[in-house]
Residue, then its C-alpha position, 0 to 999 in steps of 0.5 A: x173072218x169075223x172078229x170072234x171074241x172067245x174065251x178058252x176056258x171051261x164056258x159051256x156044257x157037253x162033254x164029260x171032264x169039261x166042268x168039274x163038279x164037287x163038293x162045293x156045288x152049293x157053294x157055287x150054285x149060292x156064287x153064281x146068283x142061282x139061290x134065292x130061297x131054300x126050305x131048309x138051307x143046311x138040309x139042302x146042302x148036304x143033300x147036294x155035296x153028299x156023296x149020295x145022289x138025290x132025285x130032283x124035279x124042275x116043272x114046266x108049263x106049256x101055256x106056249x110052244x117055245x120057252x122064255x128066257x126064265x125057264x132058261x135060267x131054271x134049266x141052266x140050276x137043272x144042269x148044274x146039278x145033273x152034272x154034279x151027279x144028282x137025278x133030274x127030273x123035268x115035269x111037263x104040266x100037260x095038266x096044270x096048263x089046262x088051268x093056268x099059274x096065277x103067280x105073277x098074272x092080273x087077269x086069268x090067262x087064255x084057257x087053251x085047247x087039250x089040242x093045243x096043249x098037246x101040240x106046246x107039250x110036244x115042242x117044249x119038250x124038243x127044246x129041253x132035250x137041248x139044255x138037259x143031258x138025255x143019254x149018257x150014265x144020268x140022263x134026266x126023265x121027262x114026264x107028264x102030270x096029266x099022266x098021274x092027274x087025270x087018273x082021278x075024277x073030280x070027287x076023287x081028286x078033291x077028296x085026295x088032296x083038297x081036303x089038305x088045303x085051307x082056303x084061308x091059308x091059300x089065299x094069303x100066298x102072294x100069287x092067291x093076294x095079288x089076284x084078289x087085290x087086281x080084280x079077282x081070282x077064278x076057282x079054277x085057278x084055285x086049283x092050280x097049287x093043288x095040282x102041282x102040290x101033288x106033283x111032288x107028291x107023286x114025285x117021291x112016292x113013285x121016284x124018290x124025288x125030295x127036291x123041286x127046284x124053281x123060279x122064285x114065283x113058284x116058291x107058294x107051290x112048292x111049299x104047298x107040295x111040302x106041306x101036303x107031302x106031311x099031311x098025307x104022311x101024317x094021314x096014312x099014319x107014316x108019322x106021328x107028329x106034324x111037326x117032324x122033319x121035312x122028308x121034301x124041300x125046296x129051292x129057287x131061283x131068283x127072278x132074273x131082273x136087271x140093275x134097274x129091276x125091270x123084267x130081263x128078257x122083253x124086247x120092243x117086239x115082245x119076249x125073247x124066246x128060245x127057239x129060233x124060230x120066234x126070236x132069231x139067234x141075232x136077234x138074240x145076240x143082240x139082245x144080249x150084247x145091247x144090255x146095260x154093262x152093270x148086267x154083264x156080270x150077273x149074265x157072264x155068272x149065270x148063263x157061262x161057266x167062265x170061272x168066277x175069277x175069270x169074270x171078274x178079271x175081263x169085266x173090269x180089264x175090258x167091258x166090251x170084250x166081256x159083252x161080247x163074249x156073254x152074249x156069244x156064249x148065251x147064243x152059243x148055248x141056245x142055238x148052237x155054235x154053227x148058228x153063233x158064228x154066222x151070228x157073229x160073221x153078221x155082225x163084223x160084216x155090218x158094224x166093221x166091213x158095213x156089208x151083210x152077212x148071212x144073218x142080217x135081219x131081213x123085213x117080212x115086208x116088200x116095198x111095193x112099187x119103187x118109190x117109198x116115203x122114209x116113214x113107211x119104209x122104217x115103219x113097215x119094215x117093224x125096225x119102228x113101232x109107230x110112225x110118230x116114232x119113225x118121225x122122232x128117230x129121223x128128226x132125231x138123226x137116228x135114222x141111216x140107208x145104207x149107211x147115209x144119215x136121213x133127217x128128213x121125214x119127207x124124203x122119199x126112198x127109191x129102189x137102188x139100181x144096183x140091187x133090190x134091197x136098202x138096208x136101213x138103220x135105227x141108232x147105232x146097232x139095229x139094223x134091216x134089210x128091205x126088199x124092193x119087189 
C-alpha cells in the first residue's frame, strides 16, 4: 500500500454542502491570494457577499490544445464564485486566437489555421468542463466570441467599436509599450484588445454579465471593455456623462510566480500542462512535490480548500507532510483521484520499496542493441537535455542503474538478464525506466 498523505477536511470541489460559501467570499478569495487588482474594490464586494447573484465571465484562448498551469489558477477564482451562487460564464476566443494576446510576448505568435483553432477549441473546452460545474441548479455557459464577432465585417466592426479607441491611449498599455520597445507590434494584434473589449460588451447587453475576471495580464483589456461599455452608453445616449459610474468591473488574479519571482509552471521539458496526455499526472505530482518549501503555502491556499488555519498548522508542524498532501491534492484535482493514488503507489514503490509501480516514467526510447554507453543512455532516454549535462550529473555522483551509483562516464551499460529494462536515476527524485529492445 502506498503511504497516502491526506487530509480529512473540506480540500476539494464536488459535492453540494462540501465547501460552505458565504458572505465572506471576498474576503476569502482576498485571503487565499487569488485578488490582485479590482476596478472598483468596494463595488465588487458587495456585488459577491450580496444575496444577489451576478453573472461573470472568464476568457480563454485556444492558441494550444491543452491548458497551463495559469489558466488553471483562474478556473479555480471561477469556481469559487460559482459555488458561491454567482453565474459564470467561460468564453472561449475562437476569434480572438486568430490574432493572438501581445500581453506578455516579444515577438508575434504563430497565426494558427481556423482548422487548428477549431480542433484547440474543442479540446479546451473538454478540459473546462473538468474544473467548472456544467449541470446542477448553476451550471456555467460556454461560448464562443467568434459566434458574435464574425457577424461583422471589417467596415462594420471597426466603425462599431474602433472608433471608441485612441491609438495614443492603446499604446501606452503595458502589453501595447512593451512590444513596441522589443521590436515591434503588428496591427493585427492591435486588434486584439478591441476584440475581447467587445466581448464584455456583448456579455452584458446579451447576458447581463457585469464582471470579468482574470489574470493579471489581461488587466488592459479588461479595462478596455469597461471603457468601451461607457462610450457605447454614452453613445446610444444611455447616459448622459462620461464619468457616471461604472455599470462593468473587473478583477484579477496575480501571476502565479514563486518565492523566487520565476514563472511558476515550467519544467526542464517545457510547460506543465493539464492534460495528461502532455504532462503525465506523475510528472505533475512531481512538479509539484519538488517546489521550494517557501512555495507551499501559497500552493496549499490556491490550489485546495484546506482551511487557512489548517495550512498553516501542518506547514509549520511538518514541511514534508504539507508537500505531500499539495501536491496530491493538486493531482487529485487535475487528474482525478483514480490516476492520484496510482501516483502515489509509484512513488512509495520507487522512493520506500525501490520497485516500480504502474506509474513510473517510462522513455519513448529503446536501447537498441545490448550494450550502451551511460551518456547515451541518460541522454537518449530525455531523463538529461544534453550529453555535457549526462556528463556532469555522472561525474557529479548524480547519476543511478538500478539503484547503484555510476560516476563513470565510460561505463558501458548492458541489457540486465533477468528483464529488458534498467531504471535509471537522476539526483534523488527523477526517475526513468528504459527498454532494452
Amino acid at each position: 500500500m502506498a503511504i497516502i498523505y491526506k487530509i480529512e477536511l473540506i480540500i476539494c470541489f464536488g459535492e453540494k454542502g462540501l465547501f460552505k460559501m458565504n458572505n465572506e467570499l471576498f474576503s476569502n478569495l482576498n485571503s487565499r491570494g487569488y485578488i490582485y487588482q479590482c476596478t472598483n474594490p468596494e463595488k465588487i464586494k458587495d456585488m459577491l457577499t450580496s444575496s444577489e447573484k451576478i453573472t461573470f465571465y472568464l476568457g480563454i484562448d485556444p492558441t494550444a490544445d491543452s491548458l497551463h498551469i495559469g489558466h488553471f489558477f483562474a478556473l479555480m477564482m471561477f469556481r469559487y464564485l460559482q459555488d458561491a451562487g454567482h453565474r459564470g460564464i467561460i468564453v472561449i476566443g475562437g476569434a480572438t486566437a486568430m490574432i493572438g494576446d501581445p500581453s506578455g510576448k516579444s515577438d508575434m505568435r504563430k497565426m494558427m489555421t481556423r482548422e487548428q483553432v477549431k480542433h484547440n477549441l474543442e479540446e479546451v473546452e473538454e478540459l473546462v468542463k473538468r474544473f467548472v460545474k456544467m449541470d446542477g441548479d448553476n451550471p456555467a455557459i460556454i461560448l464562443n466570441n467568434s459566434d458574435w464577432i464574425d457577424r461583422y465585417s471589417y467596415v462594420d466592426f471597426m466603425r462599431l467599436v474602433g472608433l471608441h479607441f485612441n491609438v495614443n491611449t492603446m499604446l501606452s498599455a503595458d502589453a501595447y509599450a512593451n512590444r513596441l520597445k522589443q521590436g515591434g507590434l503588428t496591427f493585427l494584434e492591435m486588434g486584439y484588445m478591441l476584440m475581447q473589449a467587445y466581448d464584455f460588451v456583448f456579455l452584458n447587453q446579451e447576458y447581463g454579465c457585469s464582471l470579468q475576471i482574470g489574470g493579471s495580464d489581461q488587466w488592459g483589456n479588461i479595462v478596455a471593455g469597461i471603457s468601451l461599455n461607457k462610450k457605447m452608453r454614452l453613445l446610444n445616449e444611455d447616459i448622459s456623462s462620461i464619468d457616471e459610474e461604472d455599470k462593468i468591473f473587473g478583477l484579477t488574479c496575480p501571476l502565479l510566480l514563486t518565492k523566487e519571482g520565476k514563472k511558476m509552471g515550467k519544467t526542464e521539458s517545457g510547460t506543465l500542462w493539464v492534460a495528461r496526455e502532455k504532462t503525465t499526472a506523475y510528472d505533475f505530482y512531481q512538479y509539484f512535490y519538488n517546489v521550494d518549501d517557501a512555495d507551499v503555502v501559497m500552493l496549499l491556499k490556491l490550489f485546495t480548500r484546506v482551511s487557512l488555519e489548517e495550512i498553516d498548522k501542518l506547514c509549520k508542524s511538518d514541511i514534508v507532510k504539507a508537500k505531500r498532501v499539495m501536491a496530491y491534492e493538486i493531482t487529485k484535482l487535475v487528474h482525478g483521484c483514480e490516476e492520484a493514488d496510482k501516483v502515489l503507489e509509484t512513488v512509495d514503490a520507487l522512493f520506500v520499496s525501490r520497485t516500480l509501480g504502474d506509474n513510473t516514467p517510462v522513455s519513448d526510447y529503446v536501447v537498441p542493441t545490448e550494450n550502451i554507453l551511460v551518456i547515451d543512455l541518460f541522454f537518449n532516454s530525455g531523463l538529461v537535455s544534453s550529453k555535457g549535462e549526462a556528463r556532469r550529473l555522472i561525474s557529479q555522483g548524480g547519476a543511478y542503474i538500478d539503484d547503484v551509483k555510476c560516476d563513470n562516464i565510460d561505463v558501458v551499460i548492458s541489457k540486465p538478464r533477468e528483464k529488458d529494462y534498467v531504471l535509471i536515476r537522476k539526483g534523488k527524485k527523477k526517475f526513468m525506466k528504459v527498454r532494452f529492445a
